[in-house]
Biopython code that builds the backbone (N, CA, C, O; Angstrom):
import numpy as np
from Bio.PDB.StructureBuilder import StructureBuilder

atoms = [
    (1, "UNK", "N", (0.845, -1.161, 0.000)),
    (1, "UNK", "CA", (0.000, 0.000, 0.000)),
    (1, "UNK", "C", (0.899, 1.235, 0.000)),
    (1, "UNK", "O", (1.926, 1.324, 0.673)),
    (2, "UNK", "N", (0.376, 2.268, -0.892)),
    (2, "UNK", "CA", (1.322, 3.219, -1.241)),
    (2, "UNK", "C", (0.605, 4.245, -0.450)),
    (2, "UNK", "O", (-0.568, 4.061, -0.125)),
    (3, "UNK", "N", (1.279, 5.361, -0.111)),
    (3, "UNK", "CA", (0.638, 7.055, 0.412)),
    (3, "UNK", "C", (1.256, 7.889, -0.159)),
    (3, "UNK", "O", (2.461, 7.731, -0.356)),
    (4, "UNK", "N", (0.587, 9.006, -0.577)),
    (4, "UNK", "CA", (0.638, 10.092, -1.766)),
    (4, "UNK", "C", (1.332, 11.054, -0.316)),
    (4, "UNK", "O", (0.710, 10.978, 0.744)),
    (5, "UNK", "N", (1.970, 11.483, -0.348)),
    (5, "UNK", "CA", (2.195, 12.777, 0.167)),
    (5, "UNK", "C", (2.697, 14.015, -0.049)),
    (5, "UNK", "O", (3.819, 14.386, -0.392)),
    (6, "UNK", "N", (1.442, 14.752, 0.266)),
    (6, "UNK", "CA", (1.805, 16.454, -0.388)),
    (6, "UNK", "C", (2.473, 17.387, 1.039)),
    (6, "UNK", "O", (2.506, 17.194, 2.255)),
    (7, "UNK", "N", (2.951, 18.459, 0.108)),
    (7, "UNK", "CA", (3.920, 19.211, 1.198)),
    (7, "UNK", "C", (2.431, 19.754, 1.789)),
    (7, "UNK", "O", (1.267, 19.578, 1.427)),
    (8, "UNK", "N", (3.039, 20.467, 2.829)),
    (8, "UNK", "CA", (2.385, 20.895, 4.586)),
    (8, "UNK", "C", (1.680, 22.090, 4.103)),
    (8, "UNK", "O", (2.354, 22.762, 3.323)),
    (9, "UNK", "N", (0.395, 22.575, 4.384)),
    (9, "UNK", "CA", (-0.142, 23.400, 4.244)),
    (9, "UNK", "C", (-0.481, 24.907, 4.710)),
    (9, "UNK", "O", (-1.643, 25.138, 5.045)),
    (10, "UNK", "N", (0.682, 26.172, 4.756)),
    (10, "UNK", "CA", (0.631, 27.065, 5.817)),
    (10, "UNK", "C", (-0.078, 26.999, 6.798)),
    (10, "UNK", "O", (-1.225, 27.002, 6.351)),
    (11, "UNK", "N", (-0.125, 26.927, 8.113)),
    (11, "UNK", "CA", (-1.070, 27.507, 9.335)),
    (11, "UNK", "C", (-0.516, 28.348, 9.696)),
    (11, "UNK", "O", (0.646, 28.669, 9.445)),
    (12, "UNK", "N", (-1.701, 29.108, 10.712)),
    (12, "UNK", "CA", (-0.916, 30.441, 11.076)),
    (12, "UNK", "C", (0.302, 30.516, 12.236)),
    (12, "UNK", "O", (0.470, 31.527, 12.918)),
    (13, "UNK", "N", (1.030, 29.450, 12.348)),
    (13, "UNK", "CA", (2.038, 29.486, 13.032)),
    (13, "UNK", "C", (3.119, 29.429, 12.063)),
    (13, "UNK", "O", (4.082, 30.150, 12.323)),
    (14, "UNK", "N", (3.174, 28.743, 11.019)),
    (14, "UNK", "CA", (4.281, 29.038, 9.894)),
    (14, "UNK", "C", (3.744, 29.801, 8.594)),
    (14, "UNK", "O", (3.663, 29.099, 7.586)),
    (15, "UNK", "N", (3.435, 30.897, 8.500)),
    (15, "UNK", "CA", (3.026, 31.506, 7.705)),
    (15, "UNK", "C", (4.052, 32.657, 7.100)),
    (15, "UNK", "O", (4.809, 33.026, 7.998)),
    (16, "UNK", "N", (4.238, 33.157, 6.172)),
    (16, "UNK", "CA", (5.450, 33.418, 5.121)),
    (16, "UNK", "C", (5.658, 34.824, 5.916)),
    (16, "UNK", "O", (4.955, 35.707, 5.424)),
    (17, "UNK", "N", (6.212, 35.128, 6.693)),
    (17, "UNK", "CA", (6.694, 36.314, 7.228)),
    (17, "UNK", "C", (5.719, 36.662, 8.404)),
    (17, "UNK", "O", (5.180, 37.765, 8.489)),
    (18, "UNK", "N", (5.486, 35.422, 9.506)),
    (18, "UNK", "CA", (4.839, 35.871, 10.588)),
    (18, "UNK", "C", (6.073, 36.109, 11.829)),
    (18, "UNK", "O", (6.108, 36.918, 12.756)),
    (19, "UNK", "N", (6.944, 35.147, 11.451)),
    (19, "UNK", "CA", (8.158, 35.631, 12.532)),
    (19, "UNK", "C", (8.718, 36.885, 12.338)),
    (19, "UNK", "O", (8.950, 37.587, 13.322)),
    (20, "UNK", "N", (8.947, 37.237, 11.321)),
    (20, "UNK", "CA", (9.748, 38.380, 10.742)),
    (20, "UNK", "C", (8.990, 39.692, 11.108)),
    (20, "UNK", "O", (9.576, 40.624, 11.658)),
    (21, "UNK", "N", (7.636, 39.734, 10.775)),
    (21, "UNK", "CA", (6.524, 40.563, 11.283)),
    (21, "UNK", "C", (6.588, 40.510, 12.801)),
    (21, "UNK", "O", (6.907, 41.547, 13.382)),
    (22, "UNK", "N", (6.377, 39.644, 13.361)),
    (22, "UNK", "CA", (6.552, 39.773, 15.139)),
    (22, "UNK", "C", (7.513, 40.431, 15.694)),
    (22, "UNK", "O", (7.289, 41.249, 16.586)),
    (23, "UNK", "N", (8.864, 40.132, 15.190)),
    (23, "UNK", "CA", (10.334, 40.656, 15.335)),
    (23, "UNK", "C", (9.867, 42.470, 15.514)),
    (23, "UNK", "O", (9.904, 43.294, 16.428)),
    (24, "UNK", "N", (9.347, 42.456, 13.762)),
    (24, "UNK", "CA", (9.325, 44.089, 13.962)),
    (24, "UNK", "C", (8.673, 44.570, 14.516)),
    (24, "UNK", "O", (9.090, 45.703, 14.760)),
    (25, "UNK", "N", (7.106, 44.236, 15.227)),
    (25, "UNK", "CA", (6.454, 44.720, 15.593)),
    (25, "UNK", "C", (6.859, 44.998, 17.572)),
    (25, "UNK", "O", (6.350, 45.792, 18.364)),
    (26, "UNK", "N", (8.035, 43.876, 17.787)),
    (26, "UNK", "CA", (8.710, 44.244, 19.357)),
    (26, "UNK", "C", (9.778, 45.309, 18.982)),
    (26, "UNK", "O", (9.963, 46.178, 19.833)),
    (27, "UNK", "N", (10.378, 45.364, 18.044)),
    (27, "UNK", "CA", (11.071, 46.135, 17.916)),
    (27, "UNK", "C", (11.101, 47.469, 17.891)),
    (27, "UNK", "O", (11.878, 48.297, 18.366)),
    (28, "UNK", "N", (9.758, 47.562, 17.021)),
    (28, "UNK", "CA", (9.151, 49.011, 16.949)),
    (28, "UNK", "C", (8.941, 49.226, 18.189)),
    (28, "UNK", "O", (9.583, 50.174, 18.643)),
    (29, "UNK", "N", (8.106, 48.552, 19.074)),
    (29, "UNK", "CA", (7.731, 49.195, 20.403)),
    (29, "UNK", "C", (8.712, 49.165, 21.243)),
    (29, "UNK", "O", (8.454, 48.762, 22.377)),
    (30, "UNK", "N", (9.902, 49.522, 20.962)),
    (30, "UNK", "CA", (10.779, 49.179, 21.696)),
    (30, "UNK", "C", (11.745, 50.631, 21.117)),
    (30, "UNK", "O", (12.744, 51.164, 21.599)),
    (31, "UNK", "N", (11.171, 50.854, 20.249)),
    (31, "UNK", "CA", (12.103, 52.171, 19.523)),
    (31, "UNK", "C", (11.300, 53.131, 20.389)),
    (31, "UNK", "O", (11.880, 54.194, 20.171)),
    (32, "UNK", "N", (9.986, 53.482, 21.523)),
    (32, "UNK", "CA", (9.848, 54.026, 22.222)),
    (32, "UNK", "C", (10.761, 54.324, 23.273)),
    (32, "UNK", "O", (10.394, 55.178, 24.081)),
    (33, "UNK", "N", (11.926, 53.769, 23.435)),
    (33, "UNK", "CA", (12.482, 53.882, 24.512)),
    (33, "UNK", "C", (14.209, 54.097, 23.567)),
    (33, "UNK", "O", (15.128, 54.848, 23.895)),
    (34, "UNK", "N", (14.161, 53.351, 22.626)),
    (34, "UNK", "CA", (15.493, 53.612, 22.060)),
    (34, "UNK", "C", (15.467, 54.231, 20.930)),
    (34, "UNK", "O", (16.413, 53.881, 20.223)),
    (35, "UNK", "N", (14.761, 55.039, 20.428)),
    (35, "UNK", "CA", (14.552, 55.895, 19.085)),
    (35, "UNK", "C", (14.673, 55.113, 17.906)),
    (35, "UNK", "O", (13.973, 54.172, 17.532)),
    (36, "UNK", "N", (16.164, 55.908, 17.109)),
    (36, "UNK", "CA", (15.931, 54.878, 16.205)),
    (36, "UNK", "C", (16.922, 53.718, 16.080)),
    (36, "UNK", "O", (17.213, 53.014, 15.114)),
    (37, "UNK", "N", (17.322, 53.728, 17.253)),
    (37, "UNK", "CA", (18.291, 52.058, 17.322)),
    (37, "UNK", "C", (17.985, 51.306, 16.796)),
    (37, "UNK", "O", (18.524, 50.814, 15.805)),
    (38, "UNK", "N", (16.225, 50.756, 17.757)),
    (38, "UNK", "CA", (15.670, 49.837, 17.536)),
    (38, "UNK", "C", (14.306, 50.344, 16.615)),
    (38, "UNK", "O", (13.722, 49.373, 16.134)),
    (39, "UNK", "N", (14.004, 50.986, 16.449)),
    (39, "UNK", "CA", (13.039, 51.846, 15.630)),
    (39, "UNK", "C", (13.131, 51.026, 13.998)),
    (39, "UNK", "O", (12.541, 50.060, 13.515)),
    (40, "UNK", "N", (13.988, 51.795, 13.585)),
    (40, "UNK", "CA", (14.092, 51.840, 12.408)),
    (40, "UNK", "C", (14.560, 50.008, 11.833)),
    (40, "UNK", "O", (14.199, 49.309, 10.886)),
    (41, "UNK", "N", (15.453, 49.824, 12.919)),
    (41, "UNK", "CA", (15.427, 47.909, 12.632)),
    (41, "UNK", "C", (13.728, 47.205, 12.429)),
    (41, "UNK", "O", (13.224, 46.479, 11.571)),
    (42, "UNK", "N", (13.224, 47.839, 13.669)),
    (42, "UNK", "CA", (11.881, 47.300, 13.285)),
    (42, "UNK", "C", (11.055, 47.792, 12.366)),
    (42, "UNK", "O", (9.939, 47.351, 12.090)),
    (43, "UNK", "N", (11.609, 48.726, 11.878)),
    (43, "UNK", "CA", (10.245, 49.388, 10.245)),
    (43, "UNK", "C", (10.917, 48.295, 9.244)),
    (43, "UNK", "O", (10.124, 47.764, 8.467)),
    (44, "UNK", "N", (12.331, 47.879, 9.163)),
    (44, "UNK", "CA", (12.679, 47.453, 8.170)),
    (44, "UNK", "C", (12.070, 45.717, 8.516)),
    (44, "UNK", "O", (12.280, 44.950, 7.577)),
    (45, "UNK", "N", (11.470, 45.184, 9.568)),
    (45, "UNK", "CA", (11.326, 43.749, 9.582)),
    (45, "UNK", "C", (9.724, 43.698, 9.141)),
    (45, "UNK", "O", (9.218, 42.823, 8.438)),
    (46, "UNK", "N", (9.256, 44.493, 9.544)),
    (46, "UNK", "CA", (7.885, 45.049, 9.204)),
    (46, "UNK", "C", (7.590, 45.079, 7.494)),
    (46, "UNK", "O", (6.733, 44.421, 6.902)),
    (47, "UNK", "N", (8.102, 45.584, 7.186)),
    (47, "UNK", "CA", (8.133, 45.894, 5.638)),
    (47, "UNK", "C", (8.396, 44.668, 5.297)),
    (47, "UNK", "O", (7.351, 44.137, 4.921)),
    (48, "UNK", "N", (9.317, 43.932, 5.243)),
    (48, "UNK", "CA", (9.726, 42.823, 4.975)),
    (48, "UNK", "C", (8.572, 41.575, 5.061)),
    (48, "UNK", "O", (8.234, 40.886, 4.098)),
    (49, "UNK", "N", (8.071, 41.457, 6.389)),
    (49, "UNK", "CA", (6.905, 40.657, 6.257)),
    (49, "UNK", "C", (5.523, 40.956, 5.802)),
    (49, "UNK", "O", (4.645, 40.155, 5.481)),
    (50, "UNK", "N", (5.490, 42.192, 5.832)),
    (50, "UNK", "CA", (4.087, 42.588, 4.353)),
    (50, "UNK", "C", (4.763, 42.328, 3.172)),
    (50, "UNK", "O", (4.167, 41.878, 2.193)),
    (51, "UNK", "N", (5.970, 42.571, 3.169)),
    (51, "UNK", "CA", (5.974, 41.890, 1.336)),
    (51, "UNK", "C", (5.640, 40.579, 1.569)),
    (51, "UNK", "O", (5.018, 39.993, 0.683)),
    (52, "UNK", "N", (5.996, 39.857, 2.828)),
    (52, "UNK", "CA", (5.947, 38.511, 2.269)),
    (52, "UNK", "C", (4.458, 38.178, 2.483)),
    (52, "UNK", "O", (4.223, 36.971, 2.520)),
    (53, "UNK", "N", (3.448, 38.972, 2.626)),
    (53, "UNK", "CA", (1.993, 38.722, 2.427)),
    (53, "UNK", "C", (1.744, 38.751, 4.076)),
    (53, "UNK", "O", (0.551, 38.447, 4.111)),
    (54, "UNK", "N", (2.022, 38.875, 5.017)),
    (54, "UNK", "CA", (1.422, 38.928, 6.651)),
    (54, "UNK", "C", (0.986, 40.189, 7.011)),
    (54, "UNK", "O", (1.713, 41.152, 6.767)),
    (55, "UNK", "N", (-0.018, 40.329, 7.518)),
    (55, "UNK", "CA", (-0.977, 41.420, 8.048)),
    (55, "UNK", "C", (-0.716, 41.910, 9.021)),
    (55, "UNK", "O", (-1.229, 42.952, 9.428)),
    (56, "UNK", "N", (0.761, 40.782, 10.016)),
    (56, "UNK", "CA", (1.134, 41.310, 10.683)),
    (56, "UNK", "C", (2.226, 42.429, 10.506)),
    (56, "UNK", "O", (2.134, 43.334, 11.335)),
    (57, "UNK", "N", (2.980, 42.514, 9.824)),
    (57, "UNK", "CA", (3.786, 43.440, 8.841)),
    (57, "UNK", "C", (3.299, 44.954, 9.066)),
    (57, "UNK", "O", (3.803, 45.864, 9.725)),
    (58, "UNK", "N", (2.071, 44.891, 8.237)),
    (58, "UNK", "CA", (1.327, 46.581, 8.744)),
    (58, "UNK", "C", (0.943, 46.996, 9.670)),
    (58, "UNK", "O", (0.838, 48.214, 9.815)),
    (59, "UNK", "N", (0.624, 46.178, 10.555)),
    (59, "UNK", "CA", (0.716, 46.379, 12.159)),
    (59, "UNK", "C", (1.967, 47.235, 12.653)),
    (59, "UNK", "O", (1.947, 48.359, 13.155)),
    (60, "UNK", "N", (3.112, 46.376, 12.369)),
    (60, "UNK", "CA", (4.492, 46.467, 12.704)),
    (60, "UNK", "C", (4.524, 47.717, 12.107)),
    (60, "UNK", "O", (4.617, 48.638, 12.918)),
    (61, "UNK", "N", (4.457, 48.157, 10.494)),
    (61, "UNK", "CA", (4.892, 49.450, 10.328)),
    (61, "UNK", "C", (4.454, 50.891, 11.125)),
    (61, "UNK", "O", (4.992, 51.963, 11.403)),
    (62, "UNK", "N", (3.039, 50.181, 11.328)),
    (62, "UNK", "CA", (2.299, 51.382, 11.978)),
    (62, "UNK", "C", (3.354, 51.564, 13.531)),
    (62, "UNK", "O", (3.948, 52.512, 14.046)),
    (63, "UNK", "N", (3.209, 50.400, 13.803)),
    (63, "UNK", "CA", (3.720, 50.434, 15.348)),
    (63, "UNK", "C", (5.159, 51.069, 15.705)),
    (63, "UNK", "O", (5.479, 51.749, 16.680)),
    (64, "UNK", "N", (6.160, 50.498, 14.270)),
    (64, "UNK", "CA", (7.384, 51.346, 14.190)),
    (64, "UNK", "C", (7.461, 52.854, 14.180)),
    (64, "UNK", "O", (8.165, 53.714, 14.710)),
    (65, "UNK", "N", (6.275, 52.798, 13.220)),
    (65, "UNK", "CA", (6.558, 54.939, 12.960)),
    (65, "UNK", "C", (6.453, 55.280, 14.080)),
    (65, "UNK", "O", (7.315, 55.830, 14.767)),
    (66, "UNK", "N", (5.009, 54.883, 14.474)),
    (66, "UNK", "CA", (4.337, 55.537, 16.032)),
    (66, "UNK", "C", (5.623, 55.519, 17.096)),
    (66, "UNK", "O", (6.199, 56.556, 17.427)),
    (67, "UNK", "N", (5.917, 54.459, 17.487)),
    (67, "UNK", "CA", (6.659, 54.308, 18.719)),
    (67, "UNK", "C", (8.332, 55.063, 18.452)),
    (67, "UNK", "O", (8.940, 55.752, 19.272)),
    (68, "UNK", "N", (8.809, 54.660, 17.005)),
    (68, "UNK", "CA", (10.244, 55.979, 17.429)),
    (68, "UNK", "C", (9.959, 57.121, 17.124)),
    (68, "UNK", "O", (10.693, 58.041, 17.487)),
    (69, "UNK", "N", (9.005, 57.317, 16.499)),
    (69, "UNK", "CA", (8.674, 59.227, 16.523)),
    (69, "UNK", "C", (8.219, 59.280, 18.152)),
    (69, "UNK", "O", (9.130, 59.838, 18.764)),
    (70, "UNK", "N", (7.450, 59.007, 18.791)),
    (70, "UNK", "CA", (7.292, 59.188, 19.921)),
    (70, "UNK", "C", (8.726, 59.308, 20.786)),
    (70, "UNK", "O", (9.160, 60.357, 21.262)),
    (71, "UNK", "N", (9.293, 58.126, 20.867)),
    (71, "UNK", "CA", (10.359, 58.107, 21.329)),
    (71, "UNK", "C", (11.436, 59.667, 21.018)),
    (71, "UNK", "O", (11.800, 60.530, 21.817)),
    (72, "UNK", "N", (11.626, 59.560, 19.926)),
    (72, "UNK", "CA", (12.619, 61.049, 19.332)),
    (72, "UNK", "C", (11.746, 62.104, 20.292)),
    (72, "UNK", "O", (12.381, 62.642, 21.200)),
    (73, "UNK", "N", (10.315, 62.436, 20.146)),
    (73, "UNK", "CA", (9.812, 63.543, 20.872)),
    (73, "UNK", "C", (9.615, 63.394, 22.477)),
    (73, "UNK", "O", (9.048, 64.281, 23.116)),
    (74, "UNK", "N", (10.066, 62.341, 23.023)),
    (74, "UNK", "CA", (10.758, 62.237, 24.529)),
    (74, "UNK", "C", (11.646, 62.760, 24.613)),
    (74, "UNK", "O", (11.701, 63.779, 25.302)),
    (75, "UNK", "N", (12.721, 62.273, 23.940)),
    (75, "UNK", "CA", (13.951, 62.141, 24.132)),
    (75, "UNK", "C", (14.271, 63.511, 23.832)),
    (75, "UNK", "O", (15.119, 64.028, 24.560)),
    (76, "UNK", "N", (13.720, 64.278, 22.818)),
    (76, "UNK", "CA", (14.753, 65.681, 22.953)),
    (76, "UNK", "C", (13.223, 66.505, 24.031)),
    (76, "UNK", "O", (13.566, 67.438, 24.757)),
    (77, "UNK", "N", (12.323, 66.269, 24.042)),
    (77, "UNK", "CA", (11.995, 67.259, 25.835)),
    (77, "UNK", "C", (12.906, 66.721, 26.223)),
    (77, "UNK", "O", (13.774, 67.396, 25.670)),
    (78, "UNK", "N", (13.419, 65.999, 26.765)),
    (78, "UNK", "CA", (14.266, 65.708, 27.757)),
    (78, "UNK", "C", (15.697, 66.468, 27.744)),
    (78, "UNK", "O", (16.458, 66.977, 28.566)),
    (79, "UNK", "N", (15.649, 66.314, 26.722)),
    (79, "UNK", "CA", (17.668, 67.274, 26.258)),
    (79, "UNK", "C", (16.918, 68.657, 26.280)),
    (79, "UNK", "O", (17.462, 69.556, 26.919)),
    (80, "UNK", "N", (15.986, 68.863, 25.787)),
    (80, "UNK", "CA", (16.071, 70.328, 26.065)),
    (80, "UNK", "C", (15.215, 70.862, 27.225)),
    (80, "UNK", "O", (14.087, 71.271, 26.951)),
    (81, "UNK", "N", (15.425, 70.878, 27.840)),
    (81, "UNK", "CA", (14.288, 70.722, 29.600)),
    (81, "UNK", "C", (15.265, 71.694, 30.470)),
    (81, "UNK", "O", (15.007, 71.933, 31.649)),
]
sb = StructureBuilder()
sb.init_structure("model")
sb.init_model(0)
sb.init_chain("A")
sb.init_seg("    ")
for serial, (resi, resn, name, xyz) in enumerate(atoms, 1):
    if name == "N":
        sb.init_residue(resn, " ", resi, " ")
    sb.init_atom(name, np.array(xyz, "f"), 0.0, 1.0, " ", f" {name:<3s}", serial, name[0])
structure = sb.get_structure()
């Protein structure tokens, strides 16, 4: 008796840029506190997993802009205070 077997069918735990999307989306929120250290690493993982088709991706971009522009407008009240 023979079995046909086809390759594995995405779920949403391996889905084509859901790690990569997660990455950016801690990262971004994390550029709240480190500008664009970690900021801008996370716009670029973000981007990366919307190309690769994840919804989490645009999350991430949103979350990147938001959180190191925020961050930059802490950080200089603070220098200039």
């Amino acid at each position: 008796m023979t079995t046909a077997y086809s390759s594995p069918t995405p779920t949403r735990a391996n889905a084509p840029g859901r790690t990569v999307s997660i990455v950016g989306i801690v990262l971004g929120a994390l550029g709240l506190l480190f500008s664009l250290l970690l900021g801008l690493p996370g716009l670029i993982c973000s981007i990366v997993g919307a190309a690769k088709g994840n919804r989490l991706g645009y999350i991430g971009i949103v979350v990147s802009i938001a959180c190191t522009a925020a961050g930059m407008a802490i950080g200089m009240a603070l220098v200039h205070r």
